[in-house]
N, C-alpha and C positions, 0 to 999 in steps of 0.2 A: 362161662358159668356152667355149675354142673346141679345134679342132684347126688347128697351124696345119704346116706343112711348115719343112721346116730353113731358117733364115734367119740372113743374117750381122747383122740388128739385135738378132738376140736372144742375142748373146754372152755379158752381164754374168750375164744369168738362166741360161744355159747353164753357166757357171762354178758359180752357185751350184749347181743340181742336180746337178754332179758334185761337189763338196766334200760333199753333204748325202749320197750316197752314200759318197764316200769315210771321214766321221764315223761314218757309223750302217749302211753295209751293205757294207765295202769287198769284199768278193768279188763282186758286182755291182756293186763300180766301175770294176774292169777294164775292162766291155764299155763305158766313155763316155770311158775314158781319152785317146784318142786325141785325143776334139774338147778334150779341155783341154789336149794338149799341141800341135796347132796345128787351131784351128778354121775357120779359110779352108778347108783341105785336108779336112777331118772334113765339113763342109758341101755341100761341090764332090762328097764321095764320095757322102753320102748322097741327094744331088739327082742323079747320076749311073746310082744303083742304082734309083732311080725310074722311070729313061729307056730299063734295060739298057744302061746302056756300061760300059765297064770294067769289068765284075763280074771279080771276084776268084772262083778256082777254088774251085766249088762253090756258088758263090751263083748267084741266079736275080735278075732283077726283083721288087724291094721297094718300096713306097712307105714312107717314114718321117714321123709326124707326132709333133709336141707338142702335150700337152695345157698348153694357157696361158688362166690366170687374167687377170680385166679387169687387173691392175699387174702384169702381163706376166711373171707368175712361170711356170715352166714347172712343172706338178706331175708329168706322167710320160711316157712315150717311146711309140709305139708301132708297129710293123711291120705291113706287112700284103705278105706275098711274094706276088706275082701266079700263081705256082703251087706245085707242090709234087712239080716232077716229080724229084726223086731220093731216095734210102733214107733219108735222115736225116729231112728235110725232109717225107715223105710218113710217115713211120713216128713217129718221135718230135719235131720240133717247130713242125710243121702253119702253117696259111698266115700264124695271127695269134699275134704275140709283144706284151708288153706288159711295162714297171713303172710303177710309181709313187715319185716321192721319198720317205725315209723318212719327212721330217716332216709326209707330207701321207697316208700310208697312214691306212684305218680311220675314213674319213668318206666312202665311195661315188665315189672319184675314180674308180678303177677299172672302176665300172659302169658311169660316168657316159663314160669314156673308150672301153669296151669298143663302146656303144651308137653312139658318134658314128662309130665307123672300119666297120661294121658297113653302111652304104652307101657306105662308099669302096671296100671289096672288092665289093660289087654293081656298082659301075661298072667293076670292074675284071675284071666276066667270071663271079667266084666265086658261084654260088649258097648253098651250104652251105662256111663254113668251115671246118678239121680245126686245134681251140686246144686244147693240153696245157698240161700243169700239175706239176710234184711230188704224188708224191701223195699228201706230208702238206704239200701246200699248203694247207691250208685256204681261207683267204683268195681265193688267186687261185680257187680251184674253185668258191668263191661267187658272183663274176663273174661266169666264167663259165656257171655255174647261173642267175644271175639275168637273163641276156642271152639266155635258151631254152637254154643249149646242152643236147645229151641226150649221156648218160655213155655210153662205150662201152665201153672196156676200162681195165684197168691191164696197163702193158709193159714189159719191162724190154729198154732199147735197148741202144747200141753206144757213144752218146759219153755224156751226162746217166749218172752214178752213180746215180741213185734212181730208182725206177719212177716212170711216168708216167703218169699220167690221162687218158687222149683224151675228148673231145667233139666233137660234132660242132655248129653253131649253123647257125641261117638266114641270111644276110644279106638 
């Protein structure tokens, strides 16, 4: 398994991860919707947001990567924002974001995902990441447990309805 950055070869696999979303987790299919209703433009964005151009009010420079299997399945998404200079972002939901497809949660993709992006934010300046969670995430709080992170607080923000779990990790 690699991490690989948004690519227009990997459309058909992109389609599936968002249909395995939309079957099994559709309120987290919203946030992929876009690249399945046109992915040329969903692609162009995210490779955009990598470079800071065009960021959209509110957003910062993000690198986006997939995590993809040797048969080029994509198993899960993950963000890594190059900083975390405003309220949201610095308070409630910190440098690195992540999911997994539903059908592939609950076998270490997550750890396995969490680990690989974890010197991409080191090249990218971040010594210590600031990665939240739900805080009856369980699951994701393992992760990021199992990646070093050390627990900081539980918060209750402005936009996320449910408290949130901060950590802090090393990159």
């Amino acid at each position: 398994m690699e991490l690989m950055a948004p690519t227009l070869e990997l459309r058909e696999a992109f389609h599936a991860f968002y249909e395995d979303f939309l079957n099994h987790d559709a309120e987290n299919a919203e946030y992929y919707k876009e690249g399945r209703m046109d992915f040329t433009t969903y692609v162009q964005r995210l490779t955009d947001e990598s470079q800071g151009l065009n960021l959209r009010v509110g957003y910062v420079p993000c690198s986006h990567f997939w995590l993809v299997d040797t048969q080029q399945n994509i198993l899960g998404a993950i963000r890594v924002r190059h900083n975390i200079d405003n309220e949201f972002l610095a308070f409630e939901a910190g440098h690195i974001g992540y999911d997994i497809a539903p059908s592939y949660r609950g076998r270490g993709h997550g750890k396995h995902m969490l680990e690989l992006a974890r010197p991409q934010a080191k090249q990218l300046g971040i010594d210590r990441a600031l990665i939240t969670a739900d805080e009856h995430n369980w699951a994701s709080r393992k992760v990021i447990e199992a990646n070093g992170g050390v627990f900081e607080s539980i918060v209750m923000g402005k936009v996320f309805p449910e408290p949130t779990a901060r950590y802090w990790v090393d990159c």
